[in-house]
KEKE-641993 format. One record per residue (C-alpha): residue number from 1; residue in one letter; x, y, z. Coordinates in nm, 4 decimals, m for minus. Each point is the difference from the previous one (the first is absolute). Last residue first. Layout:
<drenvexs>
    nr   rest         c1         c2         c3
   NUM      A          X          Y          Z
...
</drenvexs>
This chain:
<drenvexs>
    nr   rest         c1         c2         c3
   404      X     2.0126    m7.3302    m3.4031
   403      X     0.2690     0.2448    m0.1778
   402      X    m0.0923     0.3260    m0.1647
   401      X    m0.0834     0.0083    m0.3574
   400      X     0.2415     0.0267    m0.2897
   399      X     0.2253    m0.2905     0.0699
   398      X     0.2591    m0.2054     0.1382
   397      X     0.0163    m0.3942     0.0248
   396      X     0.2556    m0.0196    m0.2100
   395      X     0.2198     0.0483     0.2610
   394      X     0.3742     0.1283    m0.1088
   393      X    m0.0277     0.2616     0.2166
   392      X     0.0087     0.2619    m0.2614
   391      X    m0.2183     0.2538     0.2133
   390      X    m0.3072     0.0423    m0.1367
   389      X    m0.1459     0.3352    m0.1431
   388      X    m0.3442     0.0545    m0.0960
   387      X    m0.1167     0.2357     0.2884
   386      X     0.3493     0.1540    m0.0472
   385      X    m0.1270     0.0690    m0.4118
   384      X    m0.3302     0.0846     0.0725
   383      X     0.1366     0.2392     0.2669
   382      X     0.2407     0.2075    m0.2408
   381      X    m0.2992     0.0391    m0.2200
   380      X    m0.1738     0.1812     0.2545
   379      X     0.3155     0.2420     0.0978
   378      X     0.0826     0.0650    m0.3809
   377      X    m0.3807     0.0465    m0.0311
   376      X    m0.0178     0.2274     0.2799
   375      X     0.2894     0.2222    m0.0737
   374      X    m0.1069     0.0178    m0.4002
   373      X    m0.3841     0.1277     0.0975
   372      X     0.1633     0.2719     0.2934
   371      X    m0.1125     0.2964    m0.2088
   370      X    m0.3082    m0.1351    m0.0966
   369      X    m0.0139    m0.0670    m0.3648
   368      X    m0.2332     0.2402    m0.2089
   367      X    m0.3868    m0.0148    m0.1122
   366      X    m0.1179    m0.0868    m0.3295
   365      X    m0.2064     0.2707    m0.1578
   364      X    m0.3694    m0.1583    m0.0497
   363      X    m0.0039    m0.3569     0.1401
   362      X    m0.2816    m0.1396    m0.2648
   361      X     0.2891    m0.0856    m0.2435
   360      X     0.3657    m0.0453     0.1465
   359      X     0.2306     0.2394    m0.0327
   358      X     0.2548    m0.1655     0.2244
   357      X     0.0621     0.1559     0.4026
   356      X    m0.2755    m0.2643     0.1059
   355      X     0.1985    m0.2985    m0.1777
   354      X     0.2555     0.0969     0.2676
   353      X    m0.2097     0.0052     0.2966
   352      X    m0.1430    m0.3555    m0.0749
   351      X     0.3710    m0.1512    m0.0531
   350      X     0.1071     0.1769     0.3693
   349      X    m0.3354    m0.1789     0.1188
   348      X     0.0485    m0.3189    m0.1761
   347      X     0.2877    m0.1180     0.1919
   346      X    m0.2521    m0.0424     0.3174
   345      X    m0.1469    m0.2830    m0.2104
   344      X     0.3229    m0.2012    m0.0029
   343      X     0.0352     0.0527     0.4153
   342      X    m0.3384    m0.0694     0.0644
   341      X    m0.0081    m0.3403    m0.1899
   340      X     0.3689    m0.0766     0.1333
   339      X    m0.1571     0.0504     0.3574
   338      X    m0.3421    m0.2443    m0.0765
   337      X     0.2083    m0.2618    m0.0836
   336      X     0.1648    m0.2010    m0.3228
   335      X    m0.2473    m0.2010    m0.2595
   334      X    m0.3691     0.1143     0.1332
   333      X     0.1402     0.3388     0.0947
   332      X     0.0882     0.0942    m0.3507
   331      X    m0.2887    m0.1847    m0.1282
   330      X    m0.2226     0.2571     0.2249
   329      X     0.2523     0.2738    m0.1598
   328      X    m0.0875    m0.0944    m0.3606
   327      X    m0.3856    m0.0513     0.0539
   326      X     0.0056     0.3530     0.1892
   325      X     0.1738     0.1665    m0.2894
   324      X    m0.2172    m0.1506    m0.2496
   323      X    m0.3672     0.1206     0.1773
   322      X     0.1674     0.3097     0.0327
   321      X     0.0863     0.0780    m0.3535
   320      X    m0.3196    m0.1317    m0.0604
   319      X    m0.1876     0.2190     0.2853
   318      X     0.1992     0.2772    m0.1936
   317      X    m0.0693    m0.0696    m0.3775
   316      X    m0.4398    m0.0157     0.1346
   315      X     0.0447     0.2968     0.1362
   314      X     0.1946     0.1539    m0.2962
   313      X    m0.2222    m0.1096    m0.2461
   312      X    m0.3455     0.0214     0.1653
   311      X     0.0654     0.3118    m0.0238
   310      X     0.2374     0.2218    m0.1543
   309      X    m0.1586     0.3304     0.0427
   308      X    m0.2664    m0.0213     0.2790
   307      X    m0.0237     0.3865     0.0676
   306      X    m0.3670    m0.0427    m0.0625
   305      X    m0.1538    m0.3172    m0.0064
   304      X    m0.3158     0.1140     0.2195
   303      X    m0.1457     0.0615    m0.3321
   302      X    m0.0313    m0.3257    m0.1406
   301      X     0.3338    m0.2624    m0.0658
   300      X     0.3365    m0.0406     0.0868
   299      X    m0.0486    m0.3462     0.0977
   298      X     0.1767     0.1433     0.3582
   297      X    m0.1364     0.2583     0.0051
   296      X    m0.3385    m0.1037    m0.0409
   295      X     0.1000    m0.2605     0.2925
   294      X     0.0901     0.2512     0.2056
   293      X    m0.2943     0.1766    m0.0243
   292      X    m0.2072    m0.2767     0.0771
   291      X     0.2160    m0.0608     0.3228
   290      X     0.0309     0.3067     0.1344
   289      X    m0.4113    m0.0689    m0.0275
   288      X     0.0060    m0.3008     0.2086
   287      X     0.1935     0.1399     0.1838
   286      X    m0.1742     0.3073     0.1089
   285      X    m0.1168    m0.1330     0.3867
   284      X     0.3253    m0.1544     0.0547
   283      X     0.1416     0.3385    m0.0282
   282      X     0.2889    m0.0081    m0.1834
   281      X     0.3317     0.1560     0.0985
   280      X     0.2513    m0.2420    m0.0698
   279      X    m0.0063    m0.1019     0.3845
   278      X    m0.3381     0.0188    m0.0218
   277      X    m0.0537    m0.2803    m0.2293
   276      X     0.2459    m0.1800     0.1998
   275      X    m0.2046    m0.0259     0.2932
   274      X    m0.3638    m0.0708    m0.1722
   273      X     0.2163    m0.2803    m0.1949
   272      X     0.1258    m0.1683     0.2276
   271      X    m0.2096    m0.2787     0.0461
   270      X     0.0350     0.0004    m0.3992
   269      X     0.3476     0.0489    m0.0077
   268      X     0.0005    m0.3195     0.2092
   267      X    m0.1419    m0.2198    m0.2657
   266      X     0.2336     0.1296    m0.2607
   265      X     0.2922    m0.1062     0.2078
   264      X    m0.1525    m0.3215     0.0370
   263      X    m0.0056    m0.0226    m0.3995
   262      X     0.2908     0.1075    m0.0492
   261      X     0.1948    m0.2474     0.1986
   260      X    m0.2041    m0.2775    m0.1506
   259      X     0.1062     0.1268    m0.3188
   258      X     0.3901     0.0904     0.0507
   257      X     0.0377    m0.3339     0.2270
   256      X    m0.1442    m0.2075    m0.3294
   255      X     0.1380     0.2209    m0.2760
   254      X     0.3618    m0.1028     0.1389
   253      X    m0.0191    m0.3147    m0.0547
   252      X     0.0662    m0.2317     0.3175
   251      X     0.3749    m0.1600     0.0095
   250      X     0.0091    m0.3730    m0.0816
   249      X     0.2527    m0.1745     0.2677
   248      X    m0.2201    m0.2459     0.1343
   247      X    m0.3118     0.2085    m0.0004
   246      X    m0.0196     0.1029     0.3367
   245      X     0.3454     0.0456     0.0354
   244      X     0.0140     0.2766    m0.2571
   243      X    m0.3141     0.1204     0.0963
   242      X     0.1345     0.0887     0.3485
   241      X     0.2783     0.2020    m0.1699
   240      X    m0.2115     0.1985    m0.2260
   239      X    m0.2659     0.0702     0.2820
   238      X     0.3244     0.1127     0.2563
   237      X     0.1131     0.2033    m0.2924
   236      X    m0.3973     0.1536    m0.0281
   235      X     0.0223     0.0515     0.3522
   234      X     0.3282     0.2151    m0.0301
   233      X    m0.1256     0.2085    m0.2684
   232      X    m0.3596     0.1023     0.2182
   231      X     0.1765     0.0167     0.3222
   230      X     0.2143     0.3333    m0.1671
   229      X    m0.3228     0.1471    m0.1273
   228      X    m0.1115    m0.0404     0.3586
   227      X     0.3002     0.1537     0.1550
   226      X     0.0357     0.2407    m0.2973
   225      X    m0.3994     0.1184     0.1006
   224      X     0.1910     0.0111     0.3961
   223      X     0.2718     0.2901    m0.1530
   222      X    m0.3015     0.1947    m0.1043
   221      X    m0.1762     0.0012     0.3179
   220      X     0.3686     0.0776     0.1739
   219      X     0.0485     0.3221    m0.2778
   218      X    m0.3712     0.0938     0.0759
   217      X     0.0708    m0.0490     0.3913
   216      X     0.2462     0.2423     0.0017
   215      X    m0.0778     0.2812    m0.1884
   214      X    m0.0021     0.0802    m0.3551
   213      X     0.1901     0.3467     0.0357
   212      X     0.3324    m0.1320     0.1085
   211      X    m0.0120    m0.2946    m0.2617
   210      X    m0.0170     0.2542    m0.2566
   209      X     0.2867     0.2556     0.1101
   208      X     0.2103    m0.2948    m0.0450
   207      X    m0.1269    m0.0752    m0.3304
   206      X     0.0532     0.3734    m0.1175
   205      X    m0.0334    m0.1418    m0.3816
   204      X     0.3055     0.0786    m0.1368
   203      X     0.2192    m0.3621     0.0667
   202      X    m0.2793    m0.1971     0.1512
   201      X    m0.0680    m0.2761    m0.2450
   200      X     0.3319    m0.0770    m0.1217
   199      X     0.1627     0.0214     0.3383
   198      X    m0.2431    m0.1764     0.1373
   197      X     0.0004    m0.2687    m0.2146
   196      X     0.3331    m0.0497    m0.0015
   195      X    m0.0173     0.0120     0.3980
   194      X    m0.1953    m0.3102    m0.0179
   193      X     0.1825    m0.1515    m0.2506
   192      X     0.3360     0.0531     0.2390
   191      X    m0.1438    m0.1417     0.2884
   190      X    m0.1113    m0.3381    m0.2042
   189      X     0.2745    m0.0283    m0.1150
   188      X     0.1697     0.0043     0.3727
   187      X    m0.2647    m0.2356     0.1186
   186      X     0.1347    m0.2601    m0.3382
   185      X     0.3765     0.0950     0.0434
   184      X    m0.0497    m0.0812     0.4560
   183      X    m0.1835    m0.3738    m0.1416
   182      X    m0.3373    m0.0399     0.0985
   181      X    m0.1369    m0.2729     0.1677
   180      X    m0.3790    m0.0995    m0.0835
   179      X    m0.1779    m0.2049     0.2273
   178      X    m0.3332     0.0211    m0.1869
   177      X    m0.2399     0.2057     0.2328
   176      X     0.2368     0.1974     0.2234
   175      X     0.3216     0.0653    m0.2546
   174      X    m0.2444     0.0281    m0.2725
   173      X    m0.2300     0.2366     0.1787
   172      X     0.3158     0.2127     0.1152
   171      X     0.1259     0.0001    m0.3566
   170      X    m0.3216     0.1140    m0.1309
   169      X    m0.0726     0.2730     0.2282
   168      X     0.2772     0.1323    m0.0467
   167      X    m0.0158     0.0104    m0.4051
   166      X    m0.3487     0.1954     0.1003
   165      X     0.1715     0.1885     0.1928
   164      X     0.0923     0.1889    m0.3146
   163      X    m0.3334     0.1418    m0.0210
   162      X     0.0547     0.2781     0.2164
   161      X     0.2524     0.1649    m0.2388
   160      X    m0.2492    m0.0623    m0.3033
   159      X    m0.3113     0.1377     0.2190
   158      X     0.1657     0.2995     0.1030
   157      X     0.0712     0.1998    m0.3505
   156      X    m0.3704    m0.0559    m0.0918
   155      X    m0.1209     0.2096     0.3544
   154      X    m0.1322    m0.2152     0.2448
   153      X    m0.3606     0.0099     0.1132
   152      X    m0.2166    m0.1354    m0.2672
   151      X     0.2472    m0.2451    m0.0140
   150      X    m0.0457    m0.1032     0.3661
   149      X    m0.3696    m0.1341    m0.0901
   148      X     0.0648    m0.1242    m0.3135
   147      X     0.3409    m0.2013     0.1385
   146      X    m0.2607    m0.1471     0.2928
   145      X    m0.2932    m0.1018    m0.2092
   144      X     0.2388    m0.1464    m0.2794
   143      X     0.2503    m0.2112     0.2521
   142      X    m0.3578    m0.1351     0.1559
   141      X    m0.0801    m0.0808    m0.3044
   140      X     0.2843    m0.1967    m0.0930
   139      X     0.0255    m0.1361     0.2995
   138      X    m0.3530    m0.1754    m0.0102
   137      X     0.0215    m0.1050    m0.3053
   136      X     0.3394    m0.1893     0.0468
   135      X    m0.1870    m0.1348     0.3421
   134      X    m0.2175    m0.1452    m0.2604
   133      X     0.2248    m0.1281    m0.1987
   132      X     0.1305    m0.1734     0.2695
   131      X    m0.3364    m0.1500     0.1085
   130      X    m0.0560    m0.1802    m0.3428
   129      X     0.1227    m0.3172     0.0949
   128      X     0.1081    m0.0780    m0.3291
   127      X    m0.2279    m0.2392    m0.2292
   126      X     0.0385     0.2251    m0.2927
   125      X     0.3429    m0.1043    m0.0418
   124      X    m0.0567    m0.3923     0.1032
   123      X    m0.2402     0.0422    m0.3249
   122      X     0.2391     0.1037    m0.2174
   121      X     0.1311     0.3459    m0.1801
   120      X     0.2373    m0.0317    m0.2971
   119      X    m0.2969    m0.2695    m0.1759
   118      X    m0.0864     0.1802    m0.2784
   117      X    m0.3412     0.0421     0.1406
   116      X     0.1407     0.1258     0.3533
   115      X     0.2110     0.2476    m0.1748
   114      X    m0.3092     0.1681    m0.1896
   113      X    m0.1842     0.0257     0.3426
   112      X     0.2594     0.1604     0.1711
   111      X     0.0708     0.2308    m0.2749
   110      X    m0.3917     0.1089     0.0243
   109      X     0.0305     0.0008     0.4231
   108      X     0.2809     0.2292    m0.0704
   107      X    m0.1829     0.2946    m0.2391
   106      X    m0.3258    m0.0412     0.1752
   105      X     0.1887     0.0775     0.4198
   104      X     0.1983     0.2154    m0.2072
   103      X    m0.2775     0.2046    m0.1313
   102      X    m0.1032     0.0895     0.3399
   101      X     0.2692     0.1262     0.1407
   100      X     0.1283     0.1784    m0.3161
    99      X    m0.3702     0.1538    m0.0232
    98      X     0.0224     0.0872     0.3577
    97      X     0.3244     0.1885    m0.0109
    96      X    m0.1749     0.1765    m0.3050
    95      X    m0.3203     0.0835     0.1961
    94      X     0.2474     0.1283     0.2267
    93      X     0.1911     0.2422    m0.1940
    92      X    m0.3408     0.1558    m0.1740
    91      X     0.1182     0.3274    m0.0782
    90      X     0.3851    m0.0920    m0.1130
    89      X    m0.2037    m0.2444    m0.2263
    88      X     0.1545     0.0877    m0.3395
    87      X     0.3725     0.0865     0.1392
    86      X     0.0745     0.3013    m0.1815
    85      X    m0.0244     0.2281     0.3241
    84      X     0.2089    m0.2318     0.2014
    83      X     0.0403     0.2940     0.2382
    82      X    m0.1771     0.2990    m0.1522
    81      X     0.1615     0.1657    m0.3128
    80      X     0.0174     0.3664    m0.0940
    79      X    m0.0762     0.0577    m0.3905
    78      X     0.2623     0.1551    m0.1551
    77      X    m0.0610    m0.2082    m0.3683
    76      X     0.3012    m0.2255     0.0540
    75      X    m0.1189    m0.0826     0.3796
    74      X     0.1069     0.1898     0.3252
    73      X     0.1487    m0.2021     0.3122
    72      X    m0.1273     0.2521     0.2767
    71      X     0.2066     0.1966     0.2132
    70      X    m0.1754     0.1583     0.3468
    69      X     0.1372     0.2779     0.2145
    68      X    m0.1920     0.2337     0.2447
    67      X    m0.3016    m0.1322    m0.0453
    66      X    m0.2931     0.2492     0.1536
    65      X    m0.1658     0.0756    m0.3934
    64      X     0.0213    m0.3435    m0.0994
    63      X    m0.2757    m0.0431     0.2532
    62      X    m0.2760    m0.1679    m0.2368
    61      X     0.2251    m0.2124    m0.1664
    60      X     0.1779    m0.1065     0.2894
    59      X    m0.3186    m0.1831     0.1230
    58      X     0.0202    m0.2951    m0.3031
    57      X     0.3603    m0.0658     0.1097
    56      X    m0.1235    m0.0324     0.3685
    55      X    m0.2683    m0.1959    m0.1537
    54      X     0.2333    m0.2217    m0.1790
    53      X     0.1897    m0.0469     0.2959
    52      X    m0.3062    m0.1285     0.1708
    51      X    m0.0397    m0.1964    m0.3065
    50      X     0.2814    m0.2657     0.0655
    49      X     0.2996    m0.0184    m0.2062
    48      X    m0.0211    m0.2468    m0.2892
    47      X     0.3404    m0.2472     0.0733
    46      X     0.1566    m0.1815    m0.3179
    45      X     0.0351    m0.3542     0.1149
    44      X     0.2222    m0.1788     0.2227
    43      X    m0.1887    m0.3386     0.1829
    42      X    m0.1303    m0.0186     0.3818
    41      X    m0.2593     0.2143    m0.1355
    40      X    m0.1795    m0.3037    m0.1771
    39      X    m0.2297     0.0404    m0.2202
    38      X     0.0764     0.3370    m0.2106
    37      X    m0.0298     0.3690     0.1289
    36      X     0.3137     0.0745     0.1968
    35      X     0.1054     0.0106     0.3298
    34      X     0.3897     0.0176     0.0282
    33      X     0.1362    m0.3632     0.0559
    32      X     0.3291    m0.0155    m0.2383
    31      X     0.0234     0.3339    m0.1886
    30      X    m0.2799     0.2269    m0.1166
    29      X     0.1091     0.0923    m0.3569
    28      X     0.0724     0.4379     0.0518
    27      X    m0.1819     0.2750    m0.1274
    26      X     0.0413     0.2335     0.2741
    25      X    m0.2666     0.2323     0.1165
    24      X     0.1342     0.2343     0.3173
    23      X    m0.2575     0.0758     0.2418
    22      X    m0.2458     0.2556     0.0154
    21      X    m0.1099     0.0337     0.3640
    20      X    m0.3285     0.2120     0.1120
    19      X    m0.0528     0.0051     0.3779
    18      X    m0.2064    m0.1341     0.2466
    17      X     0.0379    m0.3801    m0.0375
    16      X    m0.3352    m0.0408    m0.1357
    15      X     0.0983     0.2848    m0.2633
    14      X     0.0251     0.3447     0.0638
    13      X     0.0745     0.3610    m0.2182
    12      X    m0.0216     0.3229     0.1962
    11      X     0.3876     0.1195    m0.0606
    10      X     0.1321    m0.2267    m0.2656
     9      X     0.2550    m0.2503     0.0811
     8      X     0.2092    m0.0946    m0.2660
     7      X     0.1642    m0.3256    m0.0696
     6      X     0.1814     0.0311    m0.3466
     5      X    m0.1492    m0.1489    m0.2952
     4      X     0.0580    m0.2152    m0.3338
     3      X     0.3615    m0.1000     0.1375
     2      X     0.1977    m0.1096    m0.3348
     1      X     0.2168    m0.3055     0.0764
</drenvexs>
């Protein structure tokens, strides 16, 4: 992929952390449990990088003069590009994580409501203790508070590597919490998606050099968000499965954990919302105004609008897009396990690089393969297909998921 800047450090320039860093902007599909702007972080989803990299980005501008090297992806017309420059709301990042938040919590509770007057949701449903869901909340937001905080840390080419202990995570929770027993093909799949993945991801981008520079306890404070994001999946199996017994064999809808898992989730973005608001660079003070603003942005509309070029289109495409994706994976997990769930949406992320090299609309000049791209999706493919395999033992009692 195209690197839109090279760290420099300027002479005189300083940030909280003392220094000025410019780190590499990749445009890249966040891949199973990377923080990302829509309900539930313990889900994939395209990842908004925090603000404080934004301001470094922003700060560059007025030391270009002390950079010893910096390549920028350049549009049709010459212009220089800023990372995710034609995305509408690149300025107002977290009002859009909170609209997608938000919205879901109306957007679900609305299908919920439909299903239960057509009769697809019952009463014994709704009648759920309602305690799981929100521990669900809980995690999530926990997951979100913790990956914001370490992501304004890491570099983009770190967070992707890191994030594959997220599959760890899951497998260990499984193994713990569900009695899970994993066959030696299904652990040695798994290894070879997760070095797919970092293959794909890291091949050009200095990754190594990355993780050095982040520190240690941002990489471990990252690497706890998967833990939660991780608990998050495996709880809602364990919800699935208890339901299943619960109601004699009748699995719950999946509209009824998504909502109810929203909804707590919602609730504790709100407790933490002074926190995260700073995180992304807010003042909790000026909210309400970042707020207003990004909410003319966002309709496209007034004079604070500016630079909003494809709103509410392409905002309102994305959390779709989104919205979709996380039904599809949540069934996913509903009818196999949390592990196959990771392991199919960690095959989007070669898939999401390509379509990024395509002349797309809105993406400007479309960026090139990594170097290692075909390596690492050979290798991640390769580890669907051992996850998958099963020896011909003549029992029929093989499968997809691991054995219980």
């Amino acid at each position: 992929m195209t690197s839109l800047c090279l760290k420099i450090l300027p002479g005189g320039a300083t940030s909280s952390a003392g220094d000025v860093r410019f780190w590499q902007r990749r445009r890249l599909s966040a891949i199973c449990g990377v923080p990302y702007v829509h309900s539930s972080p313990g889900r994939p989803g395209i990842v908004l990088r925090q603000p404080r990299q934004w301001r470094r980005w922003e700060a560059e501008k007025a030391i270009q003069s002390g950079a010893s090297e910096c390549s920028r992806v350049e549009s049709s017309d010459g212009e220089k590009a800023g990372p995710m420059s034609l995305v509408p709301l690149k300025q107002y990042p977290f009002f859009l994580a909170q609209l997608a938040t938000f919205g879901y919590v109306l957007v679900y509770f609305s299908i919920l409501t439909i299903r239960y007057r057509v009769g697809i949701v019952t009463d014994e449903m709704l009648s759920m203790p309602k305690t799981p869901f929100l521990v669900v909340g809980l995690l999530e937001a926990l997951g979100a508070a913790t990956g914001m905080a370490a992501g304004a840390m890491l570099s983009g080419a770190s967070i992707p590597i890191l994030s594959q202990t997220f599959l760890v995570w899951q497998i260990l929770l499984s193994m713990i919490f569900l009695g899970r027993r994993y066959k030696v093909n299904q652990l040695l799949g798994c290894f070879l998606v997760a070095t797919g993945v970092v293959i794909t991801v890291a091949s050009g981008s200095g990754a190594g050099n990355s993780l050095k520079e982040a520190g240690i306890f941002w990489s471990l404070l990252m690497i706890v968000s998967f833990l939660f994001q991780a608990a998050d999946t495996v709880l809602k199996e364990v919800i699935f499965l208890d339901a299943t017994r619960k109601l004699k064999g009748r699995s719950v809808d999946l509209f009824v954990v998504n909502s109810f898992g929203s909804a707590f989730q919602a609730l504790f973005i709100c407790l933490l919302l002074p926190f995260l608001s700073k995180l992304w660079g807010v003042p909790f003070s000026q909210l309400p105004n970042y707020l207003k603003e990004g909410a003319a942005c966002f309709l496209n509309v007034g004079s604070l609008s500016s630079g909003c070029n494809g709103a509410p289109l392409l905002p309102v495409l994305f959390i779709i897009v989104n919205m979709g994706f996380n039904i599809s994976l949540l069934y996913l997990l509903k009818i196999s396990s949390a592990v196959v769930s990771c392991l199919a949406s960690t095959f989007s992320v070669p898939i999401s690089i390509y379509v990024f090299t395509l002349p797309l609309p809105y993406l400007g000049v479309a960026s090139s393969l990594p170097t290692g791209f075909l390596a690492g999706a050979v290798i991640l493919i390769t580890g669907l297909l051992v996850y998958a395999w099963t020896p011909s033992t003549g029992s029929s009692s093989a499968s997809l998921t691991a054995s219980t």
